[in-house]
N, C-alpha and C positions, 0 to 999 in steps of 0.2 A: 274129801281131799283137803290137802293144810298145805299153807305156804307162808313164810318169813317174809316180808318186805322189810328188809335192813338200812334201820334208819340209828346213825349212832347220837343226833343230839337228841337227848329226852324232850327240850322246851319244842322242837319241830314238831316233835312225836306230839304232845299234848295240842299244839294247836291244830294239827291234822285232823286228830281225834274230836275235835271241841269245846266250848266247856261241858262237863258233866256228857262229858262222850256225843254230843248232840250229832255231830256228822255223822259218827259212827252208825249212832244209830237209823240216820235216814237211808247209809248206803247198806245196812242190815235190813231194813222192810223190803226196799224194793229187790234186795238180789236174793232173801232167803238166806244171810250167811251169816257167822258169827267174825268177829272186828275183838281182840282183845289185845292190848300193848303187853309182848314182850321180852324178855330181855335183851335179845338181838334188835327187836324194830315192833311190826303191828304183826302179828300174827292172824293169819284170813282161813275158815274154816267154811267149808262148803260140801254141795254133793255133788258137783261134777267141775271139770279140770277147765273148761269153758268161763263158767260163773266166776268162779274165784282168780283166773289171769282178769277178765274184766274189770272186780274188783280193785287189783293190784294195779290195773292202769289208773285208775282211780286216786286210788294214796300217791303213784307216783308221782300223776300230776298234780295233785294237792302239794305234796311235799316241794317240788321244782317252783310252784310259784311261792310257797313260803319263803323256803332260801331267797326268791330273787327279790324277798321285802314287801309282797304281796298279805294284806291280811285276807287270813283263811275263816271269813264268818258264816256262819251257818247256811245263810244268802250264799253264796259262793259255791260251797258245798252242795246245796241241793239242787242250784242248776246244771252243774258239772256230772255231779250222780244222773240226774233225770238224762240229759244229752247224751251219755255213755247206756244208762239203759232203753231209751230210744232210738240205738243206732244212729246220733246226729253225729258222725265221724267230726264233719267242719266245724260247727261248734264244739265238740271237745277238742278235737286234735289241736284248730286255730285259735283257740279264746288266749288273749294276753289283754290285760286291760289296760286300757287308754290313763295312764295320770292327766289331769287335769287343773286343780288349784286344791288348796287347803283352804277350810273352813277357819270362820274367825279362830275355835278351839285351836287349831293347829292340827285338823284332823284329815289327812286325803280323802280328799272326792276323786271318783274313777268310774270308770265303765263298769260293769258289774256280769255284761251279759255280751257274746261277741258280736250281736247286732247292735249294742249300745257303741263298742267300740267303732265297728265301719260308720256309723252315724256320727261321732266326735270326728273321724277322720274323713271325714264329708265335711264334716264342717270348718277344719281348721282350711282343705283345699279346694271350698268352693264361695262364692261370693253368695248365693243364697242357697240355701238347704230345706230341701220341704223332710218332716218326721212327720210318717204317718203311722199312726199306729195304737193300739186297746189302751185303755187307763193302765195306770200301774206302771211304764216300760221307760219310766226317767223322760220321756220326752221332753217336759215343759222342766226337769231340773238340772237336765244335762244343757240347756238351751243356756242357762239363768250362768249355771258353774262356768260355761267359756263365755259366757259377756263378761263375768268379773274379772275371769284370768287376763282375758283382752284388756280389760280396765284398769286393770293393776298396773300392766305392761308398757300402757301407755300408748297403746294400738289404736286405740278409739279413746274420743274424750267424754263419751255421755253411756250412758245404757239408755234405749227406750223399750218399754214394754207396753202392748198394745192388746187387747182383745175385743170383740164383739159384745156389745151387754145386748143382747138380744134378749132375754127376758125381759127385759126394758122396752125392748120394740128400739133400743139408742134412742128413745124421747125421754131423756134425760133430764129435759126442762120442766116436764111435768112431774118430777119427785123432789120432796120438800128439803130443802138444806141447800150447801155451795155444792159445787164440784167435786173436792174430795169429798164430802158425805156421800154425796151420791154415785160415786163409782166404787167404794171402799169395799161393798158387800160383790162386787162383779172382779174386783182384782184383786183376792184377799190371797189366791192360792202364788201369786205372784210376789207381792208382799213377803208372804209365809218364807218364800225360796231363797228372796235378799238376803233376809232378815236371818236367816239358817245360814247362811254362806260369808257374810257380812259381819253380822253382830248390829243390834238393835241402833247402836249410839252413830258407830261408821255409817249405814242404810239413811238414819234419819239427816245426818249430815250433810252426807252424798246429795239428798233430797233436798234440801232445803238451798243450798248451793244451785242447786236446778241440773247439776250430774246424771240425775237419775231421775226419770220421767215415767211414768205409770197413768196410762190416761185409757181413755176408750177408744175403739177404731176410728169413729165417727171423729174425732178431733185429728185426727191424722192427715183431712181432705188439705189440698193448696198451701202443703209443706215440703220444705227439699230437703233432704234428710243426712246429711254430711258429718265425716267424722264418728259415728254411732255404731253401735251394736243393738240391732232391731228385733226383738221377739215380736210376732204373732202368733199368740194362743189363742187354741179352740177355732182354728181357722174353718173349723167343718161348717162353722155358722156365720160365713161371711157368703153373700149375695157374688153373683160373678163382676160385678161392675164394684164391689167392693175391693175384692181380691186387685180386680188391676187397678182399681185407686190405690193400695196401699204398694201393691208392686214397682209402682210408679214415683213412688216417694223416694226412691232410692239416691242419695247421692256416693260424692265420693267419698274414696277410702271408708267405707260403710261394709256392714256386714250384716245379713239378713238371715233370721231362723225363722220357720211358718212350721208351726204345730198344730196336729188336730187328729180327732179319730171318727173317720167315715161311717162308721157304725154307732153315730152319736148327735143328728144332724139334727136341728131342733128347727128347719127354720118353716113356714109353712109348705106344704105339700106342694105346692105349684110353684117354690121358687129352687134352681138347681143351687148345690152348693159350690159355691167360688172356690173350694178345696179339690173337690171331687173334676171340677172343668178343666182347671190349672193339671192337674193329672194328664190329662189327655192331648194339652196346647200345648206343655212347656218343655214335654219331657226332651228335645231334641235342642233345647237354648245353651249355650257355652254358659261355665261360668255360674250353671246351674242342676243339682242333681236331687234327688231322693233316696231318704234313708228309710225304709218299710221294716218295722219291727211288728214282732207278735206274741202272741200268748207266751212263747217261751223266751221273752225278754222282759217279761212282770218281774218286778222286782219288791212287792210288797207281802205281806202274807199268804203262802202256798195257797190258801184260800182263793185268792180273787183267781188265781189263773186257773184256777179248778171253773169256777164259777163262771169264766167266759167260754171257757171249753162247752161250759153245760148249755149255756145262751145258743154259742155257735153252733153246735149241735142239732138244737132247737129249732134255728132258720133253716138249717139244712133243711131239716124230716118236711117241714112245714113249705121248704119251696115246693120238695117231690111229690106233695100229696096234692098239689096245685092241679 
């Protein structure tokens, strides 16, 4: 079967299609069809009448968020395709992404996946926000992009960013250098996010100002935390009496993000994780919610979300064979 999907500006057309047809080709593997531009719109060629409307919902929506100023990147593309060929109605039907801030470039930052987006909107309407959820899913960069935009704004006057150097045991006294030496290798992915969102010269300014604060959890004890935008990363590796020391830090006009992913818990076998507990106390506290993203919220190369599927898979067989 063939079908026209009539698209009249040529430049939509090309970025629907991708560069060097990249979309195209991802929503031709997984449906079996053929995708070529032409002279009315994309022309969709298939073997049955089923396959090819699903396609065309496809380019629709491809096209719909073009026009609405949406960039259509390959990322974009292959989550929308996969959601449409795993029946995920709500993620495809619902996905519009969340704008958030532009990079120092001038480039928009956004939701990318429509669990990234309810997690941005968790966070603009909650005072704290727990993101649980696999590597890859923006967690820890979607946290970083609304401290700046809040910081831009004038909402908060500091950023603080905070994680567990558990690899360290946090006996930090016992490694050789100041303070930033020795925390620099434990909050580098931190750093990384500023520094991407920021621009090297703003980040280090910001920093040296004392704006922008990047320490270990263990420095966070018998501090009131006022006026801030608060990341904890890697919260999977905080102790429970850690978790409500940092919980606790809270002041006013303050805003709190706790990231981490439960399938990633380093800390020794006999201590619970402060992430994992917080789960089960808080979920019923005002003013506080969770945002649970998964494999189909990876936003890094189709790779990695291949690669947890295969992990997840792995625990399964291996609980049942218990």
């Amino acid at each position: 079967m063939e079908s026209i999907v009539r698209i009249e500006d040529s430049d939509i057309i090309r970025e629907v299609l991708g560069a060097a047809n990249a979309n195209a080709k991802t929503i031709e593997e997984l449906f079996d069809v053929q995708i070529e531009p032409d002279m009315a719109g994309i022309s969709v060629r298939g073997r049955d009448e089923a396959t090819v409307r699903k396609v065309e919902e496809i380019l629709h929506k491809l096209l719909r968020l073009g026009q609405d100023g949406v960039p259509i990147s390959q990322q974009l593309s292959q989550y929308l395709t996969q959601a449409a060929y795993e029946g995920a109605r709500a993620a495809f039907e619902g996905y519009h992404p969340s704008w958030i801030c532009l990079n120092y470039k001038g480039k928009p930052i956004m939701s990318k996946t429509q669990g990234q987006s309810d997690y941005v909107d968790k966070i603009k309407k909650n005072t704290v926000t727990f993101a649980i959820g696999p590597a890859g899913t923006g967690k820890t960069y979607l946290a970083v992009a609304m401290a700046v935009q809040a910081f831009r704004r004038h909402e908060v006057d500091r950023i603080i960013l905070t994680r567990p150097a558990v690899e360290a045991g946090e006996r930090l006294g016992f490694l050789p250098g100041d303070l930033q030496t020795k925390v620099d290798p434990y909050m580098r992915p931190l750093y990384d996010a500023l520094q991407d969102l920021m621009g090297a010269d703003q980040y280090l300014k910001n920093m040296e100002r004392g704006l922008i604060e990047v320490s270990p959890l263990a420095y966070m004890r018998g501090r009131t935390l006022d006026n801030a935008f608060i990341i904890l990363d890697e919260a999977q590796n905080t102790t429970i009496e850690q978790m409500k020391m940092f919980l606790t830090r809270i002041g006013f006009d303050s805003k709190v993000v706790v990231t981490g992913d439960v399938t990633q818990i380093d800390l020794p076998r006999d201590q619970q994780s402060g992430l994992v507990h917080a789960t089960r106390v808080l979920k019923r506290v005002e003013g506080l919610d969770f945002a649970r993203l998964s494999g189909k919220d990876i936003v890094r190369n189709p790779i990695v979300s291949r690669i947890i599927k295969a992990y997840d898979r792995s625990t399964q067989d291996h609980s049942r064979d218990k």
